[in-house]
N, C-alpha and C positions, 0 to 999 in steps of 0.2 A: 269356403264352408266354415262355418262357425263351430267353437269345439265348446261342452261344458266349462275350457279353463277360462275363455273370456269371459266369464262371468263374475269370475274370482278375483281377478286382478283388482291391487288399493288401484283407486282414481288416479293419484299422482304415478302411476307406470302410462300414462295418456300421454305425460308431454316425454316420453323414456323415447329418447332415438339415437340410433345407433350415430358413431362419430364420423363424419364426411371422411376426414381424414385416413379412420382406421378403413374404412370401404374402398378410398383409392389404392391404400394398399395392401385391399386382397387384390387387385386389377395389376397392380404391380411386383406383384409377386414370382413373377417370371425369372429369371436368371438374367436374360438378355434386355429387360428393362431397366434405361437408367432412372431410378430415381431421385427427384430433386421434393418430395413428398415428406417423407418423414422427420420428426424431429429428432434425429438418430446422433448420438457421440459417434465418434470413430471408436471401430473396436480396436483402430491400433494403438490409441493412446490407454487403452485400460489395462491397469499394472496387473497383468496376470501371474507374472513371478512372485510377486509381491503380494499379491493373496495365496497364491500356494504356499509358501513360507507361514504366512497368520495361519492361517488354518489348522497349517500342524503345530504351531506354538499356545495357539488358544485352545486344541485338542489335548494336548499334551501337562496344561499348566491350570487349565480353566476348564479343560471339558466339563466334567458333572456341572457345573454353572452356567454355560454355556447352551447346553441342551436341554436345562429345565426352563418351567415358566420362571417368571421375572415382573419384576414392579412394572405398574402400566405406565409410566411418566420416564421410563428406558431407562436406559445404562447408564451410571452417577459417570463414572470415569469419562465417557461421552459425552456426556451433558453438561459437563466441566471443560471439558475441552472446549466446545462448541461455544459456551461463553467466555473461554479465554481469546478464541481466536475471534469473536463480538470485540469484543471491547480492542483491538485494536483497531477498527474500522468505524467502531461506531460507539452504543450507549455501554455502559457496565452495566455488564447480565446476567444475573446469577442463574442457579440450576435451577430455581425456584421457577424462574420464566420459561423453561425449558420441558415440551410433549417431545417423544421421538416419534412418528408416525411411519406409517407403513408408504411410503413414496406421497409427494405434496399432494398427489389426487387425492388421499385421501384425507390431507388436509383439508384441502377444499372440502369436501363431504362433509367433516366433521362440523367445520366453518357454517354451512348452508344446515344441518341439522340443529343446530346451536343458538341459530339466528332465526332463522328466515321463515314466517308465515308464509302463510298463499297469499299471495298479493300485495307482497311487500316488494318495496322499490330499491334498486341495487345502482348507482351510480358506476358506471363503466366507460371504458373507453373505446370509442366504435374507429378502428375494430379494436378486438380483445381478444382474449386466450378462448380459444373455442370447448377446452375442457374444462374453465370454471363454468361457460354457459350452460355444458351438459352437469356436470357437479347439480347445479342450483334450480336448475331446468323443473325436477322431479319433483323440489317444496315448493314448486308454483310460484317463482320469485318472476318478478316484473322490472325491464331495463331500462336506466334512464343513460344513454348515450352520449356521452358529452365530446365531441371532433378532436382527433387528435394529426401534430402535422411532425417533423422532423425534428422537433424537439418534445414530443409526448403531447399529452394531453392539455388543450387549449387552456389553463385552468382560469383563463379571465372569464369563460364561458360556465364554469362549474358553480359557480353562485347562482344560477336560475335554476338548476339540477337540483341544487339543494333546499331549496324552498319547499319541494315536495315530500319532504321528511323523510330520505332514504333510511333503509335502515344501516349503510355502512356503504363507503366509497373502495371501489376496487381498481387497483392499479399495478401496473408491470414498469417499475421505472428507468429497468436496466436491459439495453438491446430488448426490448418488448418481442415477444412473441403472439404475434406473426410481424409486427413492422421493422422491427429493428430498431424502433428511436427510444430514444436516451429521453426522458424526461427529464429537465436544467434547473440547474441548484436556483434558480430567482424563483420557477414554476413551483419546484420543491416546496422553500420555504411558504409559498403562497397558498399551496394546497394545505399546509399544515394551519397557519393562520384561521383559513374558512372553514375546514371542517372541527377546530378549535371554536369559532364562532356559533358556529351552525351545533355543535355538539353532537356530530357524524364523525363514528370513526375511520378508521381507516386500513384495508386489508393491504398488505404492501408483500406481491408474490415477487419475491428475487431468485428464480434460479438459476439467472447468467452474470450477478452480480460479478464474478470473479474472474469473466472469460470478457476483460479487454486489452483491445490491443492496439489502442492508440487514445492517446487524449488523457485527461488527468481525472483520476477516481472522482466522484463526488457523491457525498456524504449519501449517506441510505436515509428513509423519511422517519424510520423509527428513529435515528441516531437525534435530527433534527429535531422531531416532534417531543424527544425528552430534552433537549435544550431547550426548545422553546418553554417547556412547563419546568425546567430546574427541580423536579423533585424527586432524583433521585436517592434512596437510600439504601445503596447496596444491590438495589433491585429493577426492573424497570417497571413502571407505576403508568404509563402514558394512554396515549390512547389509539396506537397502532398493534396490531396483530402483522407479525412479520413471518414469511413462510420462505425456506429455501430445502436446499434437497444435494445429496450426495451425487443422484442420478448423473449430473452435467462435471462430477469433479472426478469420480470414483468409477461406478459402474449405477446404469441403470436398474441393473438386475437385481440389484441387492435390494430395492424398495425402501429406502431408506432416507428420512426428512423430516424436520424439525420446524416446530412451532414456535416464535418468543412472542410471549402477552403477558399482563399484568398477571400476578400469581391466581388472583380471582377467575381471571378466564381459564387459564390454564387449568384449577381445578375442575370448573365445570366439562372441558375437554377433555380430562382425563375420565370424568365418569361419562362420556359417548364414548370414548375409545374401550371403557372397560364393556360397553354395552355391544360393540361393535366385535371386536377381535378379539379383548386382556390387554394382550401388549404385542409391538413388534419383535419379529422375530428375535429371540436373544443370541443367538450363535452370529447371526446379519452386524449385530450391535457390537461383541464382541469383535469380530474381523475388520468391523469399518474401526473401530479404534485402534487395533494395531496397526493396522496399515496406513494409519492417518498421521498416530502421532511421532513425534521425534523430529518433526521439521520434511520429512518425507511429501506431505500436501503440499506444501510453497513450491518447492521444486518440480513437482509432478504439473502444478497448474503453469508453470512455465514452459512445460513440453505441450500442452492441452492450447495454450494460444498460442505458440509458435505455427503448432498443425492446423487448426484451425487459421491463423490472418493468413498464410499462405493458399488454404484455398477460397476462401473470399476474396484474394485480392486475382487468384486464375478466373474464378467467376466476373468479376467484373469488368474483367481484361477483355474476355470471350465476349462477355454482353456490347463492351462498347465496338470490339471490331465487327458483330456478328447479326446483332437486334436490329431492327429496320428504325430507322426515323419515326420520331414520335411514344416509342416506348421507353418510356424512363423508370430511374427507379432511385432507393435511396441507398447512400453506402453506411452499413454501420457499423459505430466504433467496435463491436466486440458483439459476442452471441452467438448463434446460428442462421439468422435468418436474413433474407434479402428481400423487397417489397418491390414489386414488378408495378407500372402501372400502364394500362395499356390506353388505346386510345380512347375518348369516349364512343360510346356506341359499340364496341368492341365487348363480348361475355367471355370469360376466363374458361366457365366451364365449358363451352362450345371448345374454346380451343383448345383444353383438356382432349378432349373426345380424337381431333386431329391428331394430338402429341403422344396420345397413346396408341396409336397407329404408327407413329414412327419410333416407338421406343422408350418416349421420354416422357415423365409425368413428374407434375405440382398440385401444390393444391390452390384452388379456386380462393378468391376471397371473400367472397361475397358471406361465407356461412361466419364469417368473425365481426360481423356487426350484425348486431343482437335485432337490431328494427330494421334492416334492411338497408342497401346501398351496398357500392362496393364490387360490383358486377364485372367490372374493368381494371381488379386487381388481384395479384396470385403472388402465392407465397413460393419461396425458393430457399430451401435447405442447403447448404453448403457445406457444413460440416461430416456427414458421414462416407462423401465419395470421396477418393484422392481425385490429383489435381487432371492426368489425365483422359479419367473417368468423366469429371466436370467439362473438359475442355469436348469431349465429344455429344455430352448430353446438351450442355449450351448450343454448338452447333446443328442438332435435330433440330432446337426450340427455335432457333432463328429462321430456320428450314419454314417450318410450322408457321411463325407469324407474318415471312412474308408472303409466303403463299395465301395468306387465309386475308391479309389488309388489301392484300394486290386483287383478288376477288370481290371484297367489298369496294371498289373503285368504281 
């Protein structure tokens, strides 16, 4: 039955759908369900002493500042930090390059508000992060998918993509989510090159940049992208918009996630953010700088991937004693995520349906590429169970698959 509010709704709430992911888990919300579903940190590595402490020392020394509004382009002392600890990774960043956003989702938003017509074309990686699709979904942006395999996105294939005059390439170059692969410094500089040619920028989401745990760093596409054009002055000038977020280093909770763009975008972002929120929270801003700085971060992210590569490496231990012949998947250097592929002919979400019968759920992969495909793989979260927790939910799943391949025989 239709109410008078459908009549109300702007157009752009038509393509508004709720997240595959956040639905599986209301279905997994059980106690007795293990989930392998969400993109969850462990809450054991979140320095809960360590914010109790900030809290009272930012109450105590900064309260009144703390609890009033505050400039929409965040906390100088953060936003200073934030490009000291750039520039050892990457380009020199002043504070100038520097939005604090309320968690990268709403980066994204901000990003698809900023840019994106109806009907303008978004170069992405099939698959890809399933909440920039919802992000961009709402301005009626259109996807041009370009195959990505174990080392990211094919980008010898991204020059036909480009032809179409997208309006900005979107990429995860670090432990991608949902695949896990590392996009490779040759692919890097190559992508930089063509959308350098093409004069298509480039959205570069890094929020597992800092969570590896084997293999050697390689360079981020902004750091590249201002080499390649050498025109730095003090600031970064280029043509990547770079997004990462506290969520994966600190706590999720805090919503809390930073923008680097040329000072020009950035001001245009800061007037959707004033139009949006004001600013992030400032007490959020505040606590995440005590707690961060002093060298406290470095050491903290080395507790964050110790915990984590040990239950990726119980996960893949279980997968290879436990998964039936023909299920493979890929192992990666750092992140949270593991990429199941099942056999062809075989649907994830069917076998969803079984696994949650026995306990255990992932998410399907089919809804992370934008035009379709993908029906034969599922994503697997490792990071927020211990090990095991992992070692029994892997064991359902094996349950699960061969029961269900043994039937299709």
């Amino acid at each position: 039955m239709q109410t008078p509010w459908e009549y109300r709704y702007a157009h752009r709430t038509q393509r508004m759908e709720s997240s595959v992911i956040r639905e599986i888990l209301k279905l997994t919300a059980q106690p007795d369900v293990i989930s392998f579903a969400g993109g969850l940190p462990a809450p054991k590595v979140f320095p809960v002493k360590e914010f109790q402490d900030a809290s009272n020392y930012v109450l105590e020394n900064f309260g009144p500042q703390a609890l009033q509004y505050s400039t929409t382009e965040g906390h100088l002392p953060l936003r200073e930090m934030i490009s000291r600890h750039t520039a050892r990774y990457s380009s020199e960043i002043s504070s100038e390059n520097i939005l604090i956003t309320s968690g990268s989702q709403q980066a994204l938003d901000f990003i698809g508000r900023l840019f994106i017509n109806r009907g303008d074309y978004i170069v992405v990686e099939s698959p890809t992060y399933l909440g920039a699709l919802q992000a961009w979904d709402a301005y009626g942006a259109q996807y041009i998918p370009v195959r990505a395999d174990e080392n990211g996105m094919i980008v010898d294939e991204l020059e036909a993509a480009l032809r179409f005059g997208p309006k900005f390439i979107y990429i995860l170059p670090n432990f991608q989510n949902p695949s896990g692969s590392t996009l490779s410094l040759e692919r890097r500089k190559k992508l930089v090159e063509l959308a350098d040619k093409y004069g298509v920028p480039i959205v570069e989401d890094d929020p597992y940049g800092q969570l590896r745990y084997e293999g050697e760093h390689i360079p981020s596409v902004v750091s590249l992208d201002d080499k390649f054009h050498g025109q730095n002055n003090g600031h970064y000038s280029g043509n990547v918009i770079y997004i990462s977020t506290f969520s994966k280093l600190l706590a999720p909770g805090l919503r809390l996630a930073w923008v680097i763009a040329p000072p020009e975008v950035i001001r245009k972002l800061v007037l959707t953010k004033q139009a949006a929120d004001l600013h992030t929270s400032s007490f959020n801003q505040y606590l995440a700088y005590e707690v961060a700085k002093g060298g406290f971060l470095d050491e903290h992210i080395k507790v964050i991937r110790a915990t984590y590569k040990e239950r990726r490496d119980v996960m893949i231990e279980m997968m290879e004693e436990l998964f039936p012949s023909g299920v493979t998947w890929r192992k990666p250097q750092g992140g949270m995520f593991l990429w199941g592929i099942l056999p062809q002919g075989m649907d994830s979400a069917e076998v969803l349906k079984r696994a949650v019968e026995k306990k255990v759920a992932f998410v399907p992969g089919a809804p992370f590429h934008p035009n379709g495909g993908g029906k034969n793989t599922m994503r697997l979260n490792f990071s927020y169970s211990d090990p095991d927790t992992i070692r029994e939910g892997v064991a359902r799943l094996g349950t699960t698959l061969k029961e269900l391949i043994k039937e299709a025989v």
